[in-house]
C-alpha positions as CSV (number, residue, x, y, z in Angstrom):
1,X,-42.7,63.4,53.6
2,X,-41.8,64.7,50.4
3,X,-39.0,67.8,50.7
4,X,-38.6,70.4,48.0
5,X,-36.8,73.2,47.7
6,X,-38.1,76.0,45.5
7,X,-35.3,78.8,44.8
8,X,-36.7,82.3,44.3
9,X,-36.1,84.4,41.2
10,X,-37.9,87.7,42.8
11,X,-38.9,88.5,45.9
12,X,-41.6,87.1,46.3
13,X,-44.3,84.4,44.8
14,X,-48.1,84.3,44.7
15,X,-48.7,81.3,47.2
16,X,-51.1,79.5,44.2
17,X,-48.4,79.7,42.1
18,X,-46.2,78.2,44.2
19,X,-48.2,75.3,44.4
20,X,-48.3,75.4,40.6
21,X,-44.7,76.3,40.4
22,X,-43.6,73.5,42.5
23,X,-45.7,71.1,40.7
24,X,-47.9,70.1,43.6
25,X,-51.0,71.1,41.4
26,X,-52.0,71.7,37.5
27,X,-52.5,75.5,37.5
28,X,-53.1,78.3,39.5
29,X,-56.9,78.1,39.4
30,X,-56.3,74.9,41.3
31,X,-53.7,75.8,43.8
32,X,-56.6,78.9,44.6
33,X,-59.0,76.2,45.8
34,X,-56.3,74.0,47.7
35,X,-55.6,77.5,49.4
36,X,-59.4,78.6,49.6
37,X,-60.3,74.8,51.2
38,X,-57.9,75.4,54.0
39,X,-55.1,72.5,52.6
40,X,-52.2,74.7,52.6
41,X,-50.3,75.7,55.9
42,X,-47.9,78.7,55.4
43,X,-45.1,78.1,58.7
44,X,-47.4,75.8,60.5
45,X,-50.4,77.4,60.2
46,X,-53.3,77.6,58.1
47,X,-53.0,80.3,55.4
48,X,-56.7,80.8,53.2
49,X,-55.3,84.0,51.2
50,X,-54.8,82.4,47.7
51,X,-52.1,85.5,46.7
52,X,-50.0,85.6,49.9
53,X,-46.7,86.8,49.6
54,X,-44.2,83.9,50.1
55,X,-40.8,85.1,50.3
56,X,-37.3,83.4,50.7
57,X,-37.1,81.4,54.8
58,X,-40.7,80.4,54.2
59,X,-42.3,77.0,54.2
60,X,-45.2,76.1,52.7
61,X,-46.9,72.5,53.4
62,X,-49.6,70.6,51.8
63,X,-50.4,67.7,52.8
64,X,-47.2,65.2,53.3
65,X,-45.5,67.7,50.8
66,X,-43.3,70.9,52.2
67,X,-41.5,73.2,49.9
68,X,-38.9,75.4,51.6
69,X,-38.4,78.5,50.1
70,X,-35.2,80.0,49.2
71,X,-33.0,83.3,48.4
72,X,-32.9,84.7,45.0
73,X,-29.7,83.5,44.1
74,X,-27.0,87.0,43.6
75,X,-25.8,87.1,39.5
């Protein structure tokens, strides 16, 4: 399984651009259809809305991939 760790610079990311962000897809666009066909599991379960909020204590898995999402970092 491949483990990455994405560190927040907000509070929050659009789960397709996660995807995008994490470099598990090309763009946005696609990591809406990975989302829309069901591929992407949000904490274990099966999340279809392509802008879900993903916040920091979060993992997001697709297929043997899972990126676990961390705190905005203090300045």
């Amino acid at each position: 399984m491949q483990r990455i760790d994405f560190q927040l610079d907000r509070s929050h990311v659009e789960l397709n651009q996660l995807l995008k962000l994490a470099g598990l897809c090309d763009s946005g666009g696609a990591g809406k259809a990975l989302v829309a066909a069901g591929q992407v599991r949000v904490d274990g379960a099966v999340e279809r809305r392509r802008t879900c909020k993903i916040r920091a204590g979060q993992v997001v898995a697709l297929g043997d991939a899972e990126i676990r999402v961390l705190a905005e970092q203090a300045p």
